[in-house]
N, C-alpha and C positions, 0 to 999 in steps of 0.2 A: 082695628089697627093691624098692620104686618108686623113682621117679629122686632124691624129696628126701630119702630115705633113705641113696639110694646117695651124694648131695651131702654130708648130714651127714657120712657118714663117710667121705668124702676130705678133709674139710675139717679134721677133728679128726684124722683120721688124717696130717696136711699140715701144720698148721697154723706151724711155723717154717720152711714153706718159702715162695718165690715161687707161687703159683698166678693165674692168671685165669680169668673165666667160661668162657672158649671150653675150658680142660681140665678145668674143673669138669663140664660140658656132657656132656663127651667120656665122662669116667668114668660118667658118671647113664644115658650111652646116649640119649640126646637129642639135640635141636640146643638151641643158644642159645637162641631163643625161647621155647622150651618147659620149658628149665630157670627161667628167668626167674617164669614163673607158675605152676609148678608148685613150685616152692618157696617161692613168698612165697602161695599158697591151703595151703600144708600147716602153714607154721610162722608167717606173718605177718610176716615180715621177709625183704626182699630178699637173696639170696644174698651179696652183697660187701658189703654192711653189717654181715650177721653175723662172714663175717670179718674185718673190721674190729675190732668190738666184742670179739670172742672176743680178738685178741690183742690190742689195748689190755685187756685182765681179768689176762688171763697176765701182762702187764707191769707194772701194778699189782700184781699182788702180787706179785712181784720186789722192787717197790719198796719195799715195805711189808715184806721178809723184810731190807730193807737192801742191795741193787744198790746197789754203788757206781759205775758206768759206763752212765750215762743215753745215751750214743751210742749203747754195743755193744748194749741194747736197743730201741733204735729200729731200728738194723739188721736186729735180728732180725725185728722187727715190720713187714717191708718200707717204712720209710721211709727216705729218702737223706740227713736232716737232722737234728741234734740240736730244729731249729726247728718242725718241719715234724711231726715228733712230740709236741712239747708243743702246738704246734696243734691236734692232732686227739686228744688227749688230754683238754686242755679241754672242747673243743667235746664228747666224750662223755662226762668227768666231772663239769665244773664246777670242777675244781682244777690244779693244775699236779703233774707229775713230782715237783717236791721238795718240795711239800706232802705228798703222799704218803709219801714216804719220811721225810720228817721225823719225820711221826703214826706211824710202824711199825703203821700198822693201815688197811684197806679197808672196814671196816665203818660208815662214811659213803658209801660209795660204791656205786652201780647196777650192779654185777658182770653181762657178759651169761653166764651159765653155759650151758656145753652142753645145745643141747638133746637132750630124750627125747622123742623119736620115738613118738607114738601110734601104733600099728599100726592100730586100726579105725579104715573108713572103713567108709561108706554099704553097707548091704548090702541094699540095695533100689532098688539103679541100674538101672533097667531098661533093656531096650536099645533102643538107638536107631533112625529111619529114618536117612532119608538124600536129600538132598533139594539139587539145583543152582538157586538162587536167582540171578535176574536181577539187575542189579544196579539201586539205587536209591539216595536220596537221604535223609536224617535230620536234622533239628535240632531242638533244644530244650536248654533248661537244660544245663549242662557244667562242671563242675570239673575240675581238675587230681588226681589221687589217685595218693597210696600208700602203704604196706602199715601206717602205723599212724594215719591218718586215713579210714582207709574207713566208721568209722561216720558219716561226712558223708552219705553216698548215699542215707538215707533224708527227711532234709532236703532236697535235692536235688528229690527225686520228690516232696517237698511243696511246694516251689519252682514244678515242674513243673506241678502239677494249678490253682496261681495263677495259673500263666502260658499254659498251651498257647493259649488263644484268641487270642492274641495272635501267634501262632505260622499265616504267610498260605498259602494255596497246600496246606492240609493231604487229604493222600490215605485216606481209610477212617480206623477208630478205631483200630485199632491199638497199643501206645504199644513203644516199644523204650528197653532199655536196654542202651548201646553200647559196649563197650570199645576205645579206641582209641589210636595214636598212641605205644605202650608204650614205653618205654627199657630198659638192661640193668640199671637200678636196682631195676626192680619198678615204676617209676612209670606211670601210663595215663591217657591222658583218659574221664570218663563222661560220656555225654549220655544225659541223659532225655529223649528224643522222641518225635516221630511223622514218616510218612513225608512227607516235601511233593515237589511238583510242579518246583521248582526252588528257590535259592536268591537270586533277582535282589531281590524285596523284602521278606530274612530282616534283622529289625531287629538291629544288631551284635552286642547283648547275649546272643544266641542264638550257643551252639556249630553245629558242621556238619559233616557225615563223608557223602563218597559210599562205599558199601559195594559193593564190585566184585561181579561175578556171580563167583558160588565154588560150589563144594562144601560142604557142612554135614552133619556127623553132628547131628541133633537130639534132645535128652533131653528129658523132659518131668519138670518138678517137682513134686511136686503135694503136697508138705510147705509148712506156713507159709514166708514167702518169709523170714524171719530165718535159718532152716536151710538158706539157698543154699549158705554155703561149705562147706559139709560135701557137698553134691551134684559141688558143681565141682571141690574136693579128689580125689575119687571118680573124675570123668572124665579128670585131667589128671595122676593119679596112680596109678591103677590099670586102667581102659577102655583109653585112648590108647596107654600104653606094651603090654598086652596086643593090643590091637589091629594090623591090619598097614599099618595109615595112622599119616602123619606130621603134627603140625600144619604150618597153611600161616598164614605172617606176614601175617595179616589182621583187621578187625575182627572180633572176635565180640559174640554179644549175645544179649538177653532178649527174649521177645517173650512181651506181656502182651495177650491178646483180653481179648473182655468178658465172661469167665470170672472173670476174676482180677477179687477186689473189693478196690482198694485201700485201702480205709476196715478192713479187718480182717486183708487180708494174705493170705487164704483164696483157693483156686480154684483155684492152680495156672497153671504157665505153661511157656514152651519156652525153653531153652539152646543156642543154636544154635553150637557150633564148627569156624571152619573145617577142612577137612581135604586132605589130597592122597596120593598116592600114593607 
């Protein structure tokens, strides 16, 4: 099994217990970081989210079978409040606890059901160099993302190809696309850039990330760039943990020459992630 493999099924195999990421982490054979994105490019949702949603489903339909002790299911569902449950119960159904149970039925309701596990990924991941990259400078275009608003990114880079000239001090054509700033939600900054010379006259409206000198295993894409997550799925779920490198808590990112024509998506590009020993 790969790590979100191994995650799904600590998590279902767990799931009335106390867990957090760091023993989710632990079981997948990863560190934290790497469970983080390796679970939300496999299944699209952040790891503690799901189990969130998973046992608020369980608990609705509890409710819905007629639970009479709204606490003793909160508890179970690691929350410490009868309040604090119907909080995040709302917030993920739209109704409350005793709505639920009143209607003896969930079939209004967005149930997150377990998932299934696609086994196939990419079987045309070809392997990578390897390559220690000086470190440098990045900005352009930047949103905040996660794991169910990423179809933003490509508005983004249309954002981007508006804006770049605008964008001073710019180094070669280049253009990057940046992962940064990640949380243990799955959330990440994107910036569509290019390399600049410094950041002293980057107008505010512009994201900015120095990219340290690191290590990089780099892949090359060369499938339409819609097909990325299925590449980076690939590397982060099957390469990496095969491989005898760990990821290193740093930007990763896309690098587009003048191959890649953004006007149809075609040409291919590189996935550089970091790596360490």
């Amino acid at each position: 099994m790969n790590p979100a493999q191994r995650a799904l099924w600590y998590i279902e195999s767990h799931l009335a217990e106390p867990m957090t990421l760091d023993e989710i982490a632990a079981v997948a054979g990863v560190s934290r970081f790497h469970l983080v994105r390796a679970f939300a490019a496999a299944t699209g949702l952040p790891a503690m989210r799901y189990v969130r949603a998973r046992r608020l489903t369980e608990a609705a339909r509890s409710l819905a079978n007629g639970a009479p002790d709204i606490l003793s299911l909160a508890l179970e569902a690691d929350y410490g409040s009868h309040e604090a449950f119907t909080r995040a119960f709302r917030d993920q159904f739209g109704t409350t606890p005793e709505a639920v149970r009143t209607a003896t039925s969930t079939g209004h309701l967005n149930l997150q059901e377990p998932i299934l596990m696609d086994s196939t990924i990419s079987d045309t991941l070809a392997a990578p160099r390897f390559e220690t990259a000086k470190a440098f400078l990045v900005a352009g275009p930047t949103e905040r993302i996660s794991c169910d608003n990423g179809a933003i990114i490509p508005g983004l880079w249309q954002r981007f190809h508006q804006e770049v000239a605008d964008i001073p001090a710019r180094v070669g054509n280049v253009a990057y696309g940046v992962c940064c700033n990640g949380d243990d939600a799955g959330n990440f900054d994107y910036i569509a850039g290019v390399e600049i010379a410094d950041f002293s006259d980057l107008p505010r409206r512009f994201g900015r990330v120095r990219i340290p000198e690191q290590r990089y295993a780099v892949f090359t894409h060369t499938d339409h760039v819609a097909s990325v997550r299925r590449t980076v799925n690939t590397i982060w779920n099957q390469w990496l943990p095969a491989s005898r490198l760990k990821a290193a808590d740093a930007p990763s990112f896309e690098r587009y020459d003048e191959k890649f024509d953004p006007a149809t998506g075609n040409g291919g590009f590189e996935i550089w992630i970091p790596v360490r020993e």
